[in-house]
DRENMI-807374 format. One record per residue (C-alpha): residue number from 1; residue in three letters; chain; x, y, z. Coordinates in Angstrom, 2 decimals. Example, Ala and Ser with C-alpha at 12.3 -4.5 7.8 and 13.67 -1.06 7.14 Angstrom:
[1, "Ala", "A", [12.30, -4.50, 7.80]]
[2, "Ser", "A", [13.67, -1.06, 7.14]]
END
This chain:
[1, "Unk", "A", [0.00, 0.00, 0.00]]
[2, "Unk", "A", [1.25, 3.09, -1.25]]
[3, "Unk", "A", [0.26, 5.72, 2.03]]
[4, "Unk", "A", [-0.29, 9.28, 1.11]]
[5, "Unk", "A", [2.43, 11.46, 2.19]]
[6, "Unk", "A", [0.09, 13.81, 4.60]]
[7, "Unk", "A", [-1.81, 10.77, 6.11]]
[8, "Unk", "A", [1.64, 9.48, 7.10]]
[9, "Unk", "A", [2.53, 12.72, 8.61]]
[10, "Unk", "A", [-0.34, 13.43, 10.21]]
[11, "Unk", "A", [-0.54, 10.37, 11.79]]
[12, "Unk", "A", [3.22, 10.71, 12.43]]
[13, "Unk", "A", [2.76, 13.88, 14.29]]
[14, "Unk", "A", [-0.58, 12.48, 16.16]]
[15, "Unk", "A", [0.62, 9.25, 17.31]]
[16, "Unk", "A", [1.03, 7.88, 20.89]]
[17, "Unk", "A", [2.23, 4.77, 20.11]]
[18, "Unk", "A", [2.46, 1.03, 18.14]]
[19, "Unk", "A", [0.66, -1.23, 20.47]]
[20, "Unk", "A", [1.39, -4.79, 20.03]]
[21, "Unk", "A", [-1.43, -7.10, 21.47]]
[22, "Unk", "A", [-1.53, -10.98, 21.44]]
[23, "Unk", "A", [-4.72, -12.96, 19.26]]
[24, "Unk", "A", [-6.77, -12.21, 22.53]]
[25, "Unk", "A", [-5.97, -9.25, 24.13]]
[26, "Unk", "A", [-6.83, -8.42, 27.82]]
[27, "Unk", "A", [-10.24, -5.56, 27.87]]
[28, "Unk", "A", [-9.39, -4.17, 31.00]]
[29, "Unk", "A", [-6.17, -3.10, 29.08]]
[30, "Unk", "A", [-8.03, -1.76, 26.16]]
[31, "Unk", "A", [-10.63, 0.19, 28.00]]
[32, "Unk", "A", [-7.80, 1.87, 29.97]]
[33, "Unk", "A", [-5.88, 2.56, 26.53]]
[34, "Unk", "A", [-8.78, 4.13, 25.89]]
[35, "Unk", "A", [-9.72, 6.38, 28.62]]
[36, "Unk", "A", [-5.55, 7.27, 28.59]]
[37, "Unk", "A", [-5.54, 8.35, 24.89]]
[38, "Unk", "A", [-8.77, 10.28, 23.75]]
[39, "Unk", "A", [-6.99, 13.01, 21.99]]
[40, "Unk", "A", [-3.75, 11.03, 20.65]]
[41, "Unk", "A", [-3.84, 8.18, 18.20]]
[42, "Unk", "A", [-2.52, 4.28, 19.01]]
[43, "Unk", "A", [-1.70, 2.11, 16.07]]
[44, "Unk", "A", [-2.29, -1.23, 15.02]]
[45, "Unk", "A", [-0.07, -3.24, 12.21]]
[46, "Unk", "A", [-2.45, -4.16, 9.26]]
[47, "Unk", "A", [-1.09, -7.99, 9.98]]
[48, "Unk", "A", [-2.86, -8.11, 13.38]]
[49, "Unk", "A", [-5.99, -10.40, 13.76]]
[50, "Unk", "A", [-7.91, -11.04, 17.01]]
[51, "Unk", "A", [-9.11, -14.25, 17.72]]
[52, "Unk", "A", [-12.37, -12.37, 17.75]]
[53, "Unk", "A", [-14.22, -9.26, 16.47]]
[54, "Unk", "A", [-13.51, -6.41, 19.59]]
[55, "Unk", "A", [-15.14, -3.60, 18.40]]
[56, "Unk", "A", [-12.85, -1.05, 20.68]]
[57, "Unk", "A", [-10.33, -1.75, 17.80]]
[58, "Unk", "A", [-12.26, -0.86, 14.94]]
[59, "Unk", "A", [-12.59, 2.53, 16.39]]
[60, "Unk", "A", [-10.21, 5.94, 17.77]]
[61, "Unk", "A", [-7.94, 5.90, 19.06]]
[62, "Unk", "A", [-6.80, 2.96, 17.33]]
[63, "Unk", "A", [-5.74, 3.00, 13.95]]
[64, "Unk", "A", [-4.60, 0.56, 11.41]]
[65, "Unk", "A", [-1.36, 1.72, 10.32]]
[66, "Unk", "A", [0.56, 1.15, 6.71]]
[67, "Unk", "A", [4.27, 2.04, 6.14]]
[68, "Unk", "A", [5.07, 5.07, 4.33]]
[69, "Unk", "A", [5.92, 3.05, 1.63]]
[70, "Unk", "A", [5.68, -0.42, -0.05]]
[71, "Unk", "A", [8.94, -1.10, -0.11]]
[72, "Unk", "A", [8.93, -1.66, 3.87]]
[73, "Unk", "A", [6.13, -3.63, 3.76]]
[74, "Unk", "A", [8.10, -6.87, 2.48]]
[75, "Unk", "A", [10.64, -6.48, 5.47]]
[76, "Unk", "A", [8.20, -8.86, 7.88]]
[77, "Unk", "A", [8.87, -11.92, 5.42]]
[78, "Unk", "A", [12.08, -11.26, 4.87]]
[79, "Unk", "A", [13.12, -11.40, 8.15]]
[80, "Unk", "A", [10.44, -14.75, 8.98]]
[81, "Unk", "A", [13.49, -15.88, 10.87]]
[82, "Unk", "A", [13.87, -13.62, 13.08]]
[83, "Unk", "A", [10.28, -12.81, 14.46]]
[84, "Unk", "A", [6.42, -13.56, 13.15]]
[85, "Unk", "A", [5.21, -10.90, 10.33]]
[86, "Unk", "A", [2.96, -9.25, 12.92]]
[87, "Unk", "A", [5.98, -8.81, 15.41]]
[88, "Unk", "A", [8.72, -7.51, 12.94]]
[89, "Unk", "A", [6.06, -5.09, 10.77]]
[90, "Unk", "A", [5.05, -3.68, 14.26]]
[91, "Unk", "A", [8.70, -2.42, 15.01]]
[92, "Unk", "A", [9.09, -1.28, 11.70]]
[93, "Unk", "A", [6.11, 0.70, 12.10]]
[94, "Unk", "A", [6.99, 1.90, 15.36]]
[95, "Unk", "A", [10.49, 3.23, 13.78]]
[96, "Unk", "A", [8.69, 4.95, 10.33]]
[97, "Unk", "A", [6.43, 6.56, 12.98]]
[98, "Unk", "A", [8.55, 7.60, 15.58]]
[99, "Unk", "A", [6.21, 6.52, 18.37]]
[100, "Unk", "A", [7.37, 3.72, 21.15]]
[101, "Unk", "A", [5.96, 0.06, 21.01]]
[102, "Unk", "A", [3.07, -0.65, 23.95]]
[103, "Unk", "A", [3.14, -4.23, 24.88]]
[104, "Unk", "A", [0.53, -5.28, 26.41]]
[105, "Unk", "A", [2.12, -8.90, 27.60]]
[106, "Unk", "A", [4.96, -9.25, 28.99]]
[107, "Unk", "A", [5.45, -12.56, 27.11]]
[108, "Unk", "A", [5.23, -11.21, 23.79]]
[109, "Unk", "A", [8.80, -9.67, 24.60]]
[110, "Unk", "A", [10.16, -12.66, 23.82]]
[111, "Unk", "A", [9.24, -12.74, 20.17]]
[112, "Unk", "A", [11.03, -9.38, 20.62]]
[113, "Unk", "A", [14.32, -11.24, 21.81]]
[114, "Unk", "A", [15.75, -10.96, 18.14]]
[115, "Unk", "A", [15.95, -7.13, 17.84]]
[116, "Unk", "A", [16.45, -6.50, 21.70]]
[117, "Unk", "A", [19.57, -5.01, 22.05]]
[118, "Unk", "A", [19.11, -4.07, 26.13]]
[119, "Unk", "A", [16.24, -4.47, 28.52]]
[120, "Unk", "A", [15.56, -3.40, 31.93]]
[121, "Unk", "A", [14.00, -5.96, 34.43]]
[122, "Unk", "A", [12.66, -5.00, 37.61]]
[123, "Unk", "A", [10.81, -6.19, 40.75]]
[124, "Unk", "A", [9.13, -2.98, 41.31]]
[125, "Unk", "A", [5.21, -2.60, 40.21]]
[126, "Unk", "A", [4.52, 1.15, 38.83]]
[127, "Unk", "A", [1.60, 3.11, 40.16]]
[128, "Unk", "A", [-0.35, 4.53, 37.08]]
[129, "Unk", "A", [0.79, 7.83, 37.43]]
[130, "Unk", "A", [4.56, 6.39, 37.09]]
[131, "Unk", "A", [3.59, 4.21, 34.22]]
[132, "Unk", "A", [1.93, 7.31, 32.44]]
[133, "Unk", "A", [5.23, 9.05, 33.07]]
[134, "Unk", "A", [7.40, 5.95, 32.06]]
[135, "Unk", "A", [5.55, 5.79, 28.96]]
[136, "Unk", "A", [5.83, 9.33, 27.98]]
[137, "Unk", "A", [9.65, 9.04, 28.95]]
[138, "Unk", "A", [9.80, 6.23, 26.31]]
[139, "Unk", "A", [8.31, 7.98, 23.45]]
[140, "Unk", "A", [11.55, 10.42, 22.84]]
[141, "Unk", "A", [13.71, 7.41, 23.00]]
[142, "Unk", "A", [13.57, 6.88, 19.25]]
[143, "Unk", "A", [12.84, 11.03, 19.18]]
[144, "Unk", "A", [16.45, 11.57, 20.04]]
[145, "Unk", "A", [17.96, 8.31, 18.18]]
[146, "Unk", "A", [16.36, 8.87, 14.98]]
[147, "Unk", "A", [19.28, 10.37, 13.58]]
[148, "Unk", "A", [20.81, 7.32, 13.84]]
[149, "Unk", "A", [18.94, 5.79, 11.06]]
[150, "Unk", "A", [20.97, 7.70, 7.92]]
[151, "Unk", "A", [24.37, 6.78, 9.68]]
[152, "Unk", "A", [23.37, 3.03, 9.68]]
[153, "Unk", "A", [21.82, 3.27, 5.74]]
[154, "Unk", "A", [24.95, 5.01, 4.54]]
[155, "Unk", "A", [27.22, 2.27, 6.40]]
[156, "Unk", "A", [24.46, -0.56, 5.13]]
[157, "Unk", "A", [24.94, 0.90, 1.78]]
[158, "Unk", "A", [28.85, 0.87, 1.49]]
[159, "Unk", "A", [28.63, -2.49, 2.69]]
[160, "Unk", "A", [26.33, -3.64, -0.46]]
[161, "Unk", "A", [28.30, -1.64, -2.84]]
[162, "Unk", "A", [31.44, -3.48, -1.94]]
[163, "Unk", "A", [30.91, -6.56, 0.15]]
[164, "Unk", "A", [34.51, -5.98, 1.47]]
[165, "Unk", "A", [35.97, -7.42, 4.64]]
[166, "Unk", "A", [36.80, -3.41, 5.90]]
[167, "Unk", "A", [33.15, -2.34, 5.36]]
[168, "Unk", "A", [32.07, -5.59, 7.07]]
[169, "Unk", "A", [34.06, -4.98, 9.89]]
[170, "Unk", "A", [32.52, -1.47, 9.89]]
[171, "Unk", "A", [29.04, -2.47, 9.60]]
[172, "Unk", "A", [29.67, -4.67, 12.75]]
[173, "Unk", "A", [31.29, -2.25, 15.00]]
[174, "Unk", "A", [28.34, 0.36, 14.46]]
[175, "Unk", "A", [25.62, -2.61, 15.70]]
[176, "Unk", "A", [27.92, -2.91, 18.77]]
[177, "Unk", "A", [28.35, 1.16, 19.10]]
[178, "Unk", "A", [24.28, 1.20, 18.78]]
[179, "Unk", "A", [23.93, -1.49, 21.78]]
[180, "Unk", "A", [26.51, -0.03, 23.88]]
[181, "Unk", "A", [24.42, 3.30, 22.94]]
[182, "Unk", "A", [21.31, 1.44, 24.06]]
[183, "Unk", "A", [22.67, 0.69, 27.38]]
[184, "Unk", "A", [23.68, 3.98, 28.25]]
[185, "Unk", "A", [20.89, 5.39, 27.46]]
[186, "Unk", "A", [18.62, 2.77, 29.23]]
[187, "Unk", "A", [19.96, 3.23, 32.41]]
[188, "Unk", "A", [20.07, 6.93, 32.19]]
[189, "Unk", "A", [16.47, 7.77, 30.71]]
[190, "Unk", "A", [14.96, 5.00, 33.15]]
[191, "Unk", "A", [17.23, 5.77, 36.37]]
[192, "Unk", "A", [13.52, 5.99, 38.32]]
[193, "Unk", "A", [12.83, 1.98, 37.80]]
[194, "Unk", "A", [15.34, -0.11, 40.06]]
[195, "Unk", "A", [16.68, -3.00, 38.33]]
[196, "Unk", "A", [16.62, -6.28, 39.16]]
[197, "Unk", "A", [17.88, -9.22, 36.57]]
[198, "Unk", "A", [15.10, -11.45, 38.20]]
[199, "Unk", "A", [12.30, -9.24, 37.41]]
[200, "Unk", "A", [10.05, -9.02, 35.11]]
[201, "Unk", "A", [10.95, -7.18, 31.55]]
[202, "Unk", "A", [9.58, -3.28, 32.09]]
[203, "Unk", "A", [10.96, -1.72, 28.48]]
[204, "Unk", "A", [13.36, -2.88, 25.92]]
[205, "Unk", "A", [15.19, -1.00, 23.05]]
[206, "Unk", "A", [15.04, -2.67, 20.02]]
[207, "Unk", "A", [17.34, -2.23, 16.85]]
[208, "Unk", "A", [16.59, -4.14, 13.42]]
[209, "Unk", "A", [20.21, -3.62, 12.24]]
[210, "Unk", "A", [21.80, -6.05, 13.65]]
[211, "Unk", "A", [19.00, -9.08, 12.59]]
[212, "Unk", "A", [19.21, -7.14, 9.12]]
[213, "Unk", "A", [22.93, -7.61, 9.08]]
[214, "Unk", "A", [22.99, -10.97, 9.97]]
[215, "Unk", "A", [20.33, -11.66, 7.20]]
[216, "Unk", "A", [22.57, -10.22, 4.70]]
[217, "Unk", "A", [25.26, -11.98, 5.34]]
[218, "Unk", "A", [23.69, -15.46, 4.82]]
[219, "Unk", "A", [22.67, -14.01, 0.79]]
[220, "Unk", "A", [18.94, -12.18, 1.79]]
[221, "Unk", "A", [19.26, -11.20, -1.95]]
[222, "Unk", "A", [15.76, -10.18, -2.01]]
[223, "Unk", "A", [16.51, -8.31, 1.37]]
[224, "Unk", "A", [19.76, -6.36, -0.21]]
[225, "Unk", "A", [17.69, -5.04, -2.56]]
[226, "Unk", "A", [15.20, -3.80, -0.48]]
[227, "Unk", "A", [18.19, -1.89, 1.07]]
[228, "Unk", "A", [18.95, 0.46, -2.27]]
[229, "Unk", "A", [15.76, 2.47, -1.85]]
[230, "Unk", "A", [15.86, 5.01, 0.61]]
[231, "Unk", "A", [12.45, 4.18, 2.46]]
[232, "Unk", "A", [14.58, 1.45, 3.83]]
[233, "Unk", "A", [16.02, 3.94, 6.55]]
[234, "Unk", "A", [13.42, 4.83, 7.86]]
[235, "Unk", "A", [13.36, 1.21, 10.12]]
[236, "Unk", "A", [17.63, 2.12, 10.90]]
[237, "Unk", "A", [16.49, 3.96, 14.30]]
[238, "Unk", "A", [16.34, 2.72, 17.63]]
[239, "Unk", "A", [13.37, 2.40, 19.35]]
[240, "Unk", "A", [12.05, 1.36, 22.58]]
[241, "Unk", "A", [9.08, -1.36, 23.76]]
[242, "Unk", "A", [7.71, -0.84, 27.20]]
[243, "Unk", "A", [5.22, -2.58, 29.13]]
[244, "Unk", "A", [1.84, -1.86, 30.49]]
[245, "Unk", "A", [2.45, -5.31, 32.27]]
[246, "Unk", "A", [3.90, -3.38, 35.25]]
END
C-alpha cells in the first residue's frame, strides 16, 4: 500500500504509540488505553488479527497503520526468521512513525528477543501515574535516536556496494556502538525503575540492524535489494518497547 504522504505525517505527528497485542488481548487493558488516549492516536499493524471481532479496535484511538511506503512492507517476510510478520512489521512501524511500542504482555517480549539489544527488568510494580510518566519518557527514546537511522543506511549501503571485509568490519562495530548506545541510554532515561535481573521485563530498546545484518550476510538477496531504496532507513532507528504489564 502506497500511504499518502500527509496521512503518514499526520498520523506521524498524532501518534502515541504502536501497540502490540496478542490474538486475545486483555479488555481491561483496552478500556484503559482508551480512557488514557482520547486526543492522541494508538496504532495497530495491518497484519494483526484477534481471535475475535472487539469492536474497541475498529474505532479511535486505534488506527490501522501502513508504512510510508511499499517497499517496507516486504521487510516482515524477509526477516520470517527472526520474528512472526505481525511482530517484525510492528517495530518497523513503530520506527517509520517515531512513536514507542506498547506491549501489552509481557510474554510477547520474547518474540522481541531478536531485535532487543538491552532491557531493563525490575521487581518494582509502577503506580499509574509512574507508568503514564514511564511511557511518555519512552516515546523520545527513538525522538532523540532517529538520527541514527541515515548513519546506519549510509554504512548498510557501502557495505552492499562493496561486500569488502573493511566495510564488514565497519558495519559490525556500528551494531555494537548502537547497543553499547542502548545501554547507556537505558539506564540513564529509566534511572527511576530499580533494576533487578530477576524481574520481570519493564521496556526494551530494540534495533533491526543487527538481525538485518545478519540476514545479509547469509545471501537475503531479495533483502539487499530492499536496502537500495531510501524508504529502507526509515526502520535504521532505535526504538524502545515498554510494558503496560507493570
Amino acid at each position: 500500500m502506497d500511504l499518502n504522504l500527509i496521512d503518514w505525517a499526520s498520523l506521524f505527528k498524532n501518534l502515541r504509540g504502536v501497540v502490540l497485542l496478542p490474538e486475545e488481548p486483555d479488555e481491561g487493558k483496552l478500556r484503559w488505553l482508551v480512557r488514557k488516549h482520547r486526543y492522541r492516536r494508538l496504532g495497530l499493524s495491518s497484519r494483526y488479527k484477534p481471535a475475535s471481532q472487539i469492536t474497541q479496535l475498529q474505532k479511535p484511538p486505534f488506527v490501522i497503520l501502513h508504512p510510508p511506503n511499499p517497499t517496507l512492507e516486504e521487510l516482515p517476510q524477509l526477516l520470517l526468521s527472526k520474528a512472526s510478520p505481525l511482530v517484525t512489521d510492528s517495530v518497523v512501524l513503530s520506527c517509520c512513525y517515531s512513536a514507542p511500542l506498547v506491549v501489552t504482555e509481557e510474554g510477547l517480549f520474547k518474540e522481541l528477543a531478536s531485535f532487543t539489544v538491552w532491557e531493563l527488568r525490575s521487581s518494582q510494580s509502577l503506580s499509574e501515574k509512574d507508568l503514564l510518566f514511564h511511557l511518555r519518557v519512552a516515546s523520545y527514546v527513538i525522538i532523540d535516536f532517529f538520527s541514527l537511522a541515515r548513519e546506519a543506511f549510509e554504512v548498510l549501503q557501502a557495505y552492499l556496494e562493496r561486500r569488502e571485509e573493511k566495510a564488514r568490519m565497519k558495519l559490525e562495530q556500528l551494531c555494537h556502538r548502537r547497543q553499547e548506545k542502548a545501554r547507556r541510554d537505558g539506564e540513564k532515561r529509566f534511572w527511576r525503575i530499580p533494576p533487578d535481573p530477576g524481574g520481570k521485563i519493564i521496556c526494551a530498546y530494540l534495533d533491526l540492524l543487527p538481525a538485518i545484518c545478519q540476514e545479509l550476510r547469509e545471501g537475503n538477496k531479495r533483502l539487499a535489494e530492499v536496502f537500495t531504496s531510501p524508504w529502507a532507513g526509515l526502520c535504521l532507528p532505535l526504538t524502545c518497547a515498554f510494558s503496560l504489564e507493570v
